[in-house]
N, C-alpha and C positions, 0 to 999 in steps of 0.2 A: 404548645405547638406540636402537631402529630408530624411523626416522622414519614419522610419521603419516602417510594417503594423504588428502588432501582435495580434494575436487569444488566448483567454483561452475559450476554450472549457468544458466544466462538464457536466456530464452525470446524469441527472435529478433523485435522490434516486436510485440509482444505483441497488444495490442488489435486492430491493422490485420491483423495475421495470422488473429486469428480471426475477424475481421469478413468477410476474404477467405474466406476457408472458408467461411462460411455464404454468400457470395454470388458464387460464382465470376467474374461478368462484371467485378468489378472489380480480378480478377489482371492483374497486369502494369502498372499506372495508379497515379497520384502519387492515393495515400491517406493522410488525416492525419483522425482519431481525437477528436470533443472539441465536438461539437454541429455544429450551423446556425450558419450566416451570421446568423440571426436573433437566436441564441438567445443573450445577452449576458453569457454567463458563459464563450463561445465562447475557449478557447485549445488549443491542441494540446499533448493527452495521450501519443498515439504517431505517428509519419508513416511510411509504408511507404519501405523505399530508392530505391525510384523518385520518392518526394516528397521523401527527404531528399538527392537528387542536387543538385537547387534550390538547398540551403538551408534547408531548413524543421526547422525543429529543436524538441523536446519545451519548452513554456512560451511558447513564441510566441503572440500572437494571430492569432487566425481570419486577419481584413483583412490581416495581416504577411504570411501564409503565401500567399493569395491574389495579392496583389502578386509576389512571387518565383516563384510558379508558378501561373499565372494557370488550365492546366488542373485544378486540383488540385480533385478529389473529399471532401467532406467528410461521416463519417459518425460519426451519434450513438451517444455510447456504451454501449454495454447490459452489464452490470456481471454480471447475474446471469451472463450466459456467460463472462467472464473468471474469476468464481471459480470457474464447474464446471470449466469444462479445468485452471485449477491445482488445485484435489482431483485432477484425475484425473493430472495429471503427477505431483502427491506419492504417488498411489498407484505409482506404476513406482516411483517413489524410494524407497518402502517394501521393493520385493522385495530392496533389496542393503543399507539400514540402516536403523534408526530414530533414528540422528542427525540429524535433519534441522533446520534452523533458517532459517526462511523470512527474506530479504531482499527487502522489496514481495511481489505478490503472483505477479510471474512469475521472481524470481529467487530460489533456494535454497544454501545450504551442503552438504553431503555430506560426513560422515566415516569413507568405507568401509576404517578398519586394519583390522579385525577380519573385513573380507571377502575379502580380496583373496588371502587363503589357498585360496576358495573359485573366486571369481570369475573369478581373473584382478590381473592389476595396474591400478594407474587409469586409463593410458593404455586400457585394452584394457573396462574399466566405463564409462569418459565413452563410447568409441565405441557403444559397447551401447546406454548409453542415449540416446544420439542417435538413434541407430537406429529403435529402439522407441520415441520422443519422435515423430519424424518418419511411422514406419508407423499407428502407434496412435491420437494425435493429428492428424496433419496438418500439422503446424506444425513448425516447425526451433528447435532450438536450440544455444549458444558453449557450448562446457565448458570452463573451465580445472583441471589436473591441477596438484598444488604438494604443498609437507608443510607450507603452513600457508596460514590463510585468505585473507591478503591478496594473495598469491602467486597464488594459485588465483581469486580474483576478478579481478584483472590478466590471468592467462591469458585470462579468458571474453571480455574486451572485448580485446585481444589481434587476433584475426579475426573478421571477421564477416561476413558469417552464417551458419550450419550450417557451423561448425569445432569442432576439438577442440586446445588447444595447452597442452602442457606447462610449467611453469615450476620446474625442479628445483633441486636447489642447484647444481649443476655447472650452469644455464643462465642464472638470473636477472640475474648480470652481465651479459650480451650481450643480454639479451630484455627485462628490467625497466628498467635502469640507462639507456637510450637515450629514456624515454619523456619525454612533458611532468610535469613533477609534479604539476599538477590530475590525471595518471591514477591517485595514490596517493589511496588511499581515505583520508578525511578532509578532504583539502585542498580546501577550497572558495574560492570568488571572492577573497572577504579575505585567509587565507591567502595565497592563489597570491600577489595580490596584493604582499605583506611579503614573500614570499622572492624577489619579482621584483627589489625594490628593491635587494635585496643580490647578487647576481646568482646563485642560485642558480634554473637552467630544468628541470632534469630530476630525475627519480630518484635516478639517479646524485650528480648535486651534495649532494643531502640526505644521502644514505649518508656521501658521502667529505668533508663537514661535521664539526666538531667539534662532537659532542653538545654541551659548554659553552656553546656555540654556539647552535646551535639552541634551547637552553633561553633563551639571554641575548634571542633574536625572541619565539618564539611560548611563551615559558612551559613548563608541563607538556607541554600538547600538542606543540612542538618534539622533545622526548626520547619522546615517542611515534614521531609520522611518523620519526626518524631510525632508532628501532627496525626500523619497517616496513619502509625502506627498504634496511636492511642484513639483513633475513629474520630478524631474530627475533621474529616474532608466535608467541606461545604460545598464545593465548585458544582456548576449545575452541568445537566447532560442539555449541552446547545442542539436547539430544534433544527429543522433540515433550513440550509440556507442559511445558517447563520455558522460557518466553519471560520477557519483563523482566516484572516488575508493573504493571498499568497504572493511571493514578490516576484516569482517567477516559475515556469514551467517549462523541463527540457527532458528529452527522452536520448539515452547515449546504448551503443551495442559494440562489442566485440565481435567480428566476422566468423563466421565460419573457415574461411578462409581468407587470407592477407587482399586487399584491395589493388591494384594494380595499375588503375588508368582512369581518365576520367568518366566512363562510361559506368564502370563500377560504382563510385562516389558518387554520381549522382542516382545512379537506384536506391543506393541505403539512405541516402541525404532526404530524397522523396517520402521513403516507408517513416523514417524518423519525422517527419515534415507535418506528414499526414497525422499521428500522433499527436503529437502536440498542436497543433491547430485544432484537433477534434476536442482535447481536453483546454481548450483554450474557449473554445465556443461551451462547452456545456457550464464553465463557472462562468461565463458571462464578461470573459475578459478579450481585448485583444492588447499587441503585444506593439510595441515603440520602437524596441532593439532587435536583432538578430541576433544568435551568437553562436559558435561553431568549436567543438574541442576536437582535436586531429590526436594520434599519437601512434607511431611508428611501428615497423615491427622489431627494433629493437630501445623500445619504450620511452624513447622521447616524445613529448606531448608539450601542445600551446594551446591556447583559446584566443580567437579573433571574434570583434563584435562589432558592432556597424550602427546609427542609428536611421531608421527608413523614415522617408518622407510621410507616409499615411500609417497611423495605427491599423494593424491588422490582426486578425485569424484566416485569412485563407490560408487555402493547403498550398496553391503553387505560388503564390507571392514570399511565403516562407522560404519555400524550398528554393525556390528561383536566386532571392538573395545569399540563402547560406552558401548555395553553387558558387555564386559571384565572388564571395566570403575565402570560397578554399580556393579559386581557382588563381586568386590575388594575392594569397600568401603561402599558395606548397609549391615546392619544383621536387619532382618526382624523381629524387635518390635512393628513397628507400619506398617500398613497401606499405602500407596504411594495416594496421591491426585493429586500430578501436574509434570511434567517431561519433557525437554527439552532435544534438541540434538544440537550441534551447531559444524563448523566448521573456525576452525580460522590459523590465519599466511597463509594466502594467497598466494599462487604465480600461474602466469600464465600458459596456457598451453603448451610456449616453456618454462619452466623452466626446466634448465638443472640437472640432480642428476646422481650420479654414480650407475652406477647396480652392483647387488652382483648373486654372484651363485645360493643363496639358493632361491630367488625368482621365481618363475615360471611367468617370463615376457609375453608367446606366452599367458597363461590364463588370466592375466589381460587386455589384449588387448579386449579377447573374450568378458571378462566381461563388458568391456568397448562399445562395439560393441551394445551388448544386453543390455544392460540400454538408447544406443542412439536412439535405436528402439524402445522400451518401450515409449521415450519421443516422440517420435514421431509421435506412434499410441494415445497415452493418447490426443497428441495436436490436433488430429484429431477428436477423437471419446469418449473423454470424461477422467477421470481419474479412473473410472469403470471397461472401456471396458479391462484392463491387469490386473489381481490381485495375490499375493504370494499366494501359499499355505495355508502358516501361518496365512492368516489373514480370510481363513475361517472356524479357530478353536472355534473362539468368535466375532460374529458378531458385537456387540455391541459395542468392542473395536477397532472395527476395523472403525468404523462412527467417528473416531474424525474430529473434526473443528481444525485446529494445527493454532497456531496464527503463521503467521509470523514473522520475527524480522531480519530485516539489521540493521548490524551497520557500520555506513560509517567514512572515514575521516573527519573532518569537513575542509573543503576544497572551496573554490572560487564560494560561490553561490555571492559572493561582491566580484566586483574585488578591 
């Protein structure tokens, strides 16, 4: 059985990259990704390599990053441009397969076996598509070339930036086996942590570990990472459309400034609204629940949730209830800092429900229609170019950065 060809693909400081692009003067300059000085939900999302020379590294706070490199440039993040360039990167991805299985939103899997008859070998597709990643886009991106995922994502981070580097089975020993073991996918802080104790540093230690071993530290997970480690990841790269199930979708922000009265709440509850309804409509879901997390400016926080009468993805039936939601359970003592909108219990868009009288079904539909359109023109021309009324009563409020937030099944990333 001939071994599978798989791509991981990363898109070189993604944010800062395309932020440079759109503003040339600030090529060549310590750029780090993730608001203002001001703006208090300020931490560094991506840092250009000329900021992460410093130090400055992804999670950091603003003031951190400042302190270590006092020139350092800080730009806000505009979200609707990072997901056009990755559509448009998935579309190169598409000319060579429809395996594609997004990791974040600037890094991808690639499972071109079935191309490479065509194409080329993988060494000779990652180069391609670098190529055309870099002429087409602008922006650079690491490929690593493996016959299974985790290989292939070791490759991407590997060199960087705008490299291509193989990791075969005749090389993993010399190229995998030397690395830190936080570079083995899964191993995070804690991990690292426990296998530091027993002195296992690298890659390599894990491999040439006794599975009994590894399972007697970290459990199930041990007998995985030692799998990885010794190249036998089998899990395939899931084709488009076929991602985990998600249980739920909610988008939360920290203001710019403290919220104050209801006029406020309901613009950020809207912008949030809009969000998750649009990402609610594109995986084909709508939502049962409402649900709403408030939390103070001196950091108290709740969550209220509701269940609604009709499964939904509109934008204002969302936002209409989560209003409903805070206006039933805040009395206005303190201040509001941070605010989420989320919608949960899930079901698809044939999901059958009985209709009632009192509904005006011919309006939902409309409403329905005109949020599809909205999504459409925003995927085209930007998340700008359509805006509510409402949200140009207070400009300021209306600029949030909304963090995202899936939460998924935990579901068959190991078969």
């Amino acid at each position: 059985m001939r071994d599978r060809t798989i791509l991981h693909s990363d898109m070189n400081c993604f944010y800062a990259s395309v932020e440079i692009l759109h503003d040339p003067k600030l090529k060549g300059k310590p750029v780090a990704v993730g608001g203002d000085v001001e703006a208090r939900h300020g931490i560094v999302m991506t840092a250009s390599y000329e900021a992460k020379k410093f130090g400055v590294k992804t999670g950091m706070a603003l003031w951190q990053a400042k302190q270590m490199c006092p020139d350092i440039i800080f730009v806000s993040p505009h979200m609707d441009r990072y997901f056009r360039f990755s559509r448009m990167a998935r579309e190169i991805y598409s000319e060579y397969t429809d395996l594609q299985e997004p990791y974040g939103i600037d890094e991808c899997w690639l499972d071109i076996t079935e191309s490479v008859s065509l194409k080329g070998d993988g060494l000779k597709v990652a180069e391609e598509i670098s190529s055309r990643i870099k002429r087409e886009l602008g922006i650079t991106v690491s490929i690593g070339v493996s016959y299974n995922k985790i290989f292939a994502k070791l490759g991407s981070d590997y060199k960087k930036p705008d490299a291509v580097t193989t990791m075969y089975r005749d090389e993993y020993k010399y190229k995998a086996w030397p690395l830190k073991a936080s570079d083995l996918l899964y191993v995070g802080r804690s991990t690292n942590a426990k296998l530091k104790r027993v002195g296992i540093k690298t890659i390599g230690d894990i491999a040439n570990a006794r599975e009994e071993f590894m399972v007697e530290r970290l459990g199930k997970m041990g007998s995985i990472l030692w799998g990885f480690a010794n190249g036998y990841d089998e899990t395939p790269v899931r084709g488009e459309g076929s991602l985990a199930p998600i249980k739920s979708i909610g988008n939360s922000v920290t203001t710019r400034r403290d919220l104050l009265n209801d006029a406020d709440v309901k613009i950020v509850l809207y912008i949030l609204s809009e969000s998750v309804a649009a990402r609610l409509r594109e995986h084909g879901f709508r939502c049962r629940v409402v649900e709403i997390w408030v939390r103070d400016n001196e950091l108290f926080s709740f969550t209220r949730q509701h269940k609604i009468k009709n499964a939904t993805n509109i934008t204002a039936e969302i936002a209409d209830e989560a209003f409903r939601i805070f206006k039933e359970n805040y009395i206005w003592d303190k201040p509001i800092r941070s605010i989420g909108v989320r919608g949960a219990e899930l079901v698809n868009d044939n999901y059958w429900e009985q209709l009632d009288l009192f509904t005006d079904q011919e309006y939902r539909q409309k409403c329905m229609k005109l949020d599809a359109t909205v999504d459409e023109l925003r995927k085209r021309f930007g998340f700008y170019c359509v805006q509510r009324g409402l949200m140009q009563t207070d400009k300021e409020l209306s600029c949030v950065n909304a963090k995202e937030e899936h939460t998924v099944h935990p579901v068959g990333y190991f078969k």
